[in-house]
C-alpha positions as CSV (number, residue, x, y, z in Angstrom):
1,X,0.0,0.0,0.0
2,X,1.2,3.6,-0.8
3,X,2.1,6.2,1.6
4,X,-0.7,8.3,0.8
5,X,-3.2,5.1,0.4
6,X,-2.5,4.2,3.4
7,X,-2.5,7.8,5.3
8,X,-6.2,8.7,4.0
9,X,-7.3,5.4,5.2
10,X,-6.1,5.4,8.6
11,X,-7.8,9.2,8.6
12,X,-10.7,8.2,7.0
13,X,-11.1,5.6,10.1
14,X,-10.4,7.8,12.4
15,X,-12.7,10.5,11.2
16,X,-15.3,8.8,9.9
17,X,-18.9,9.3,11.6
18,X,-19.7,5.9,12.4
19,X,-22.8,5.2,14.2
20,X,-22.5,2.0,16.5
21,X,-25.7,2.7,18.2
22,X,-26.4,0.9,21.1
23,X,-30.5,0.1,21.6
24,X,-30.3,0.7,24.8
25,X,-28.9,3.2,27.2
26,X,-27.8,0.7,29.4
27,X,-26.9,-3.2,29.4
28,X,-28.7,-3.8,32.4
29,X,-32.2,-1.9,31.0
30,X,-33.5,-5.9,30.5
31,X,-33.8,-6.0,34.2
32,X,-36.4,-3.8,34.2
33,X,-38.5,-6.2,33.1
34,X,-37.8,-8.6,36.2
35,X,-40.4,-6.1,37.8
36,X,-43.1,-8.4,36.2
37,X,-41.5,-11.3,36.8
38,X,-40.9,-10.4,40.5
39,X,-44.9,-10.2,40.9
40,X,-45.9,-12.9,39.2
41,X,-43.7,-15.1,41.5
42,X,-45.9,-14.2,44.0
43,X,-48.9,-15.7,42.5
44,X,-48.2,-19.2,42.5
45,X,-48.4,-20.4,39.0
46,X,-46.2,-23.0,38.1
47,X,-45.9,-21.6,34.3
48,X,-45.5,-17.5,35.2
49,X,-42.8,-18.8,37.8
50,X,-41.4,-20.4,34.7
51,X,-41.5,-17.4,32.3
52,X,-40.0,-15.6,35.3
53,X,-37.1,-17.6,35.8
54,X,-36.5,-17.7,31.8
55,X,-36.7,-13.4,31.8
56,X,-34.4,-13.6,35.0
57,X,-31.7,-16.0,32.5
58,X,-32.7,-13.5,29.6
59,X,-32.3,-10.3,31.4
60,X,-28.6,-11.4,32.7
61,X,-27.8,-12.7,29.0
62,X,-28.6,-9.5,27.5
63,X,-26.4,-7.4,30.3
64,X,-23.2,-9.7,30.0
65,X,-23.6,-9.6,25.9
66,X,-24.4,-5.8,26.1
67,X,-20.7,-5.6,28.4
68,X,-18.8,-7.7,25.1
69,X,-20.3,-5.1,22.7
70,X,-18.7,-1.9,25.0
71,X,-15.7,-3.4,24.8
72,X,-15.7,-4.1,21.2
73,X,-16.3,-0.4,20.6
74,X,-13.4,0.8,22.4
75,X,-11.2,-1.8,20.9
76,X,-12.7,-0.8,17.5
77,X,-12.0,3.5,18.6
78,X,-8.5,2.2,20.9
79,X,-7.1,1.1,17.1
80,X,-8.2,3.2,14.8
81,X,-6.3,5.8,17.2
82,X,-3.3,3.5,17.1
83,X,-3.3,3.7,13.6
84,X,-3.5,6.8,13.4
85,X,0.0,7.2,15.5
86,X,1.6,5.0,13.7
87,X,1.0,6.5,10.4
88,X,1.5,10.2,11.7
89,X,5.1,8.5,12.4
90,X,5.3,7.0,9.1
91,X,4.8,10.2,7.5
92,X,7.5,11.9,9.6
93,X,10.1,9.1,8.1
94,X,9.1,9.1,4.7
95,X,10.2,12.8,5.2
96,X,13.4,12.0,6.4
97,X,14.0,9.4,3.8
98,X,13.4,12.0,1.3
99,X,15.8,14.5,2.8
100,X,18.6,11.6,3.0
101,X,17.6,10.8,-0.6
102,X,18.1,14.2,-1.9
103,X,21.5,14.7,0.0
104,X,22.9,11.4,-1.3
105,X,22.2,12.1,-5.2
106,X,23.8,15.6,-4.4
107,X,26.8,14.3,-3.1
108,X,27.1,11.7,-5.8
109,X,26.3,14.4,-8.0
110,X,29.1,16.4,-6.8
111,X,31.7,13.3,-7.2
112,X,31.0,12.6,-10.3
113,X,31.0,16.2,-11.7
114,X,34.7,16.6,-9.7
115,X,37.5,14.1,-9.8
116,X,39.4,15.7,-7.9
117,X,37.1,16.2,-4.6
118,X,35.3,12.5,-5.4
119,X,37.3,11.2,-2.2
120,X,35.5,13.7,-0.3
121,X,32.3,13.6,-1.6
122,X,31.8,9.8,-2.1
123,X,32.0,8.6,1.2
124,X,29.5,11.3,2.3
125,X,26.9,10.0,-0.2
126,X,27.5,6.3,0.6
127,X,26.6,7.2,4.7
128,X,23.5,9.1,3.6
129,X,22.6,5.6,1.0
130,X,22.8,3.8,4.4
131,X,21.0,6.1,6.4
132,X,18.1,5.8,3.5
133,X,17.9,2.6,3.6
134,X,17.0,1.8,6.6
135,X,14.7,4.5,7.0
136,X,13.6,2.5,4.1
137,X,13.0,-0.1,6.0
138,X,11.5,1.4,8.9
139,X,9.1,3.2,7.0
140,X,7.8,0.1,5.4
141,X,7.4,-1.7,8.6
142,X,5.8,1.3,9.8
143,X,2.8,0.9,7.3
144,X,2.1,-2.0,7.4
145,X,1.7,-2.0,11.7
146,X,-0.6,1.1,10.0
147,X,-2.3,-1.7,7.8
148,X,-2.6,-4.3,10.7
149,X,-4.1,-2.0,13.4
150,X,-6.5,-0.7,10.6
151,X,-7.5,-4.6,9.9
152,X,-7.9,-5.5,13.6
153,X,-10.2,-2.4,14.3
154,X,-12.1,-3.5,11.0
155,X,-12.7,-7.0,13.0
156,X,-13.6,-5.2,16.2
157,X,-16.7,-3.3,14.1
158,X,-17.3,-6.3,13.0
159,X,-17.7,-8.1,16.3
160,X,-19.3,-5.0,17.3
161,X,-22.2,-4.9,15.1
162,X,-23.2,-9.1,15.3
163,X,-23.4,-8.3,18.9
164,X,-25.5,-5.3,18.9
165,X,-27.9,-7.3,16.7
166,X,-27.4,-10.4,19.9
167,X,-28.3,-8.1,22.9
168,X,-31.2,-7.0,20.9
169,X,-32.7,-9.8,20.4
170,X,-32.3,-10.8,23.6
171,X,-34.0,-7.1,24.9
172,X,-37.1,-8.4,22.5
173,X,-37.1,-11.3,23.8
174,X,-37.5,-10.6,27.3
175,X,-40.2,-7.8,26.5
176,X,-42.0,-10.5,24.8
177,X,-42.2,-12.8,27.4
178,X,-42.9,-10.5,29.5
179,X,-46.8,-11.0,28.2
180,X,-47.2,-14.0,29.3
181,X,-46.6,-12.6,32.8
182,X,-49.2,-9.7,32.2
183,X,-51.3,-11.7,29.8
184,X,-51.9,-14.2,33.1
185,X,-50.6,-17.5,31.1
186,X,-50.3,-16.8,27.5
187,X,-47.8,-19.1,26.3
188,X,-46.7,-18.2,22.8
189,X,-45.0,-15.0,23.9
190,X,-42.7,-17.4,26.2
191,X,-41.9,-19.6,23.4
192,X,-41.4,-16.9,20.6
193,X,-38.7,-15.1,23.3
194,X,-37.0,-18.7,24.0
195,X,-37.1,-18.9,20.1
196,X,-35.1,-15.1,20.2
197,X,-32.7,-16.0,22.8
198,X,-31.2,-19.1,20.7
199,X,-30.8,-16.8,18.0
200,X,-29.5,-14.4,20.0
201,X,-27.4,-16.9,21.5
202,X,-25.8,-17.8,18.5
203,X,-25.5,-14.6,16.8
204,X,-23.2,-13.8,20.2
205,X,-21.4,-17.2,19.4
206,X,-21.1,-16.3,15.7
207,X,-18.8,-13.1,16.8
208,X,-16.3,-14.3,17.9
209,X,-15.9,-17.4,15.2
């Protein structure tokens, strides 16, 4: 990748408005919910102490999948600053490299041109051919740590976004059964949020694959 390739892309990341919005404000909002359950516990059904055990499960799912999406944000924001860094140093030796560059064709300019001061000149352009090439070098493994950071914080979004899609399912799926509870024994709601919590479940799995 180019200098300047890779310089608007690590800006671009940086800068870019990116909107990894969360559904909720908080990944413990779910536990609102356990309100409902908390009452219906009290009334002695066999099935609402069911569905309130299951929205108890849900509710702590949701929070703990909610904590692994917060994290995957910074991780996403903690490289694309890295990168960032790392190319702003890049660009500093690529500067340097050009100044050794243009010293070293002068000098061997100069020896060339004069015979008689070639002893002097020479070994002046063969220190600053040195010095360029291993600012050479170290520019060139300075891009592509550029390159790797920018591909790691890529895979952070990534994970980011399968597991914003997890925690809200699993937010749907503990305001559904939630009905059953106020609905005094409805059943469907219970199954369809069971149903949303193994997809959610695996979404949260698929992440990290």
């Amino acid at each position: 990748m180019g200098r300047e390739t890779c310089a608007s892309l690590a800006r671009r990341a940086l800068n870019r408005k990116e909107y990894m919005t969360d559904f909720t404000d908080s990944p413990t909002e779910p536990f609102d919910h356990a309100e409902h359950a908390k009452h219906a516990a009290h009334e002695g059904s066999p099935f609402l102490n069911q569905v309130s055990v299951t929205i108890a499960i849900l509710a702590v799912a949701a929070a703990t999948i909610g904590s692994l999406e917060q994290i995957e944000t910074a991780s996403t924001i903690g490289d694309k600053n890295e990168a960032v860094l790392l190319q702003d140093r890049a660009t500093d030796n690529w500067n340097f490299y050009q100044a050794k560059s243009i010293k070293k064709n002068m000098y061997e300019i100069a020896a060339a041109g004069s015979p008689e001061a070639s002893a002097a000149f020479k070994p002046q352009a063969q220190r600053y051919g040195s010095e360029e090439k291993a600012l050479l070098e170290k520019g060139e493994a300075l891009e592509r740590a550029t390159e790797e950071k920018l591909k790691e914080s890529a895979h952070h979004e990534h994970r980011h976004q399968i597991l914003t899609a997890a925690v809200t399912l699993f937010h749907v799926a503990v305001a559904i059964a939630t009905i059953s509870i106020i609905k005094s024994g409805w059943r469907w709601p219970w199954y369809s949020a069971i149903g949303l919590s193994i997809v959610g479940t695996l979404a949260a799995a698929f992440a990290y694959i």
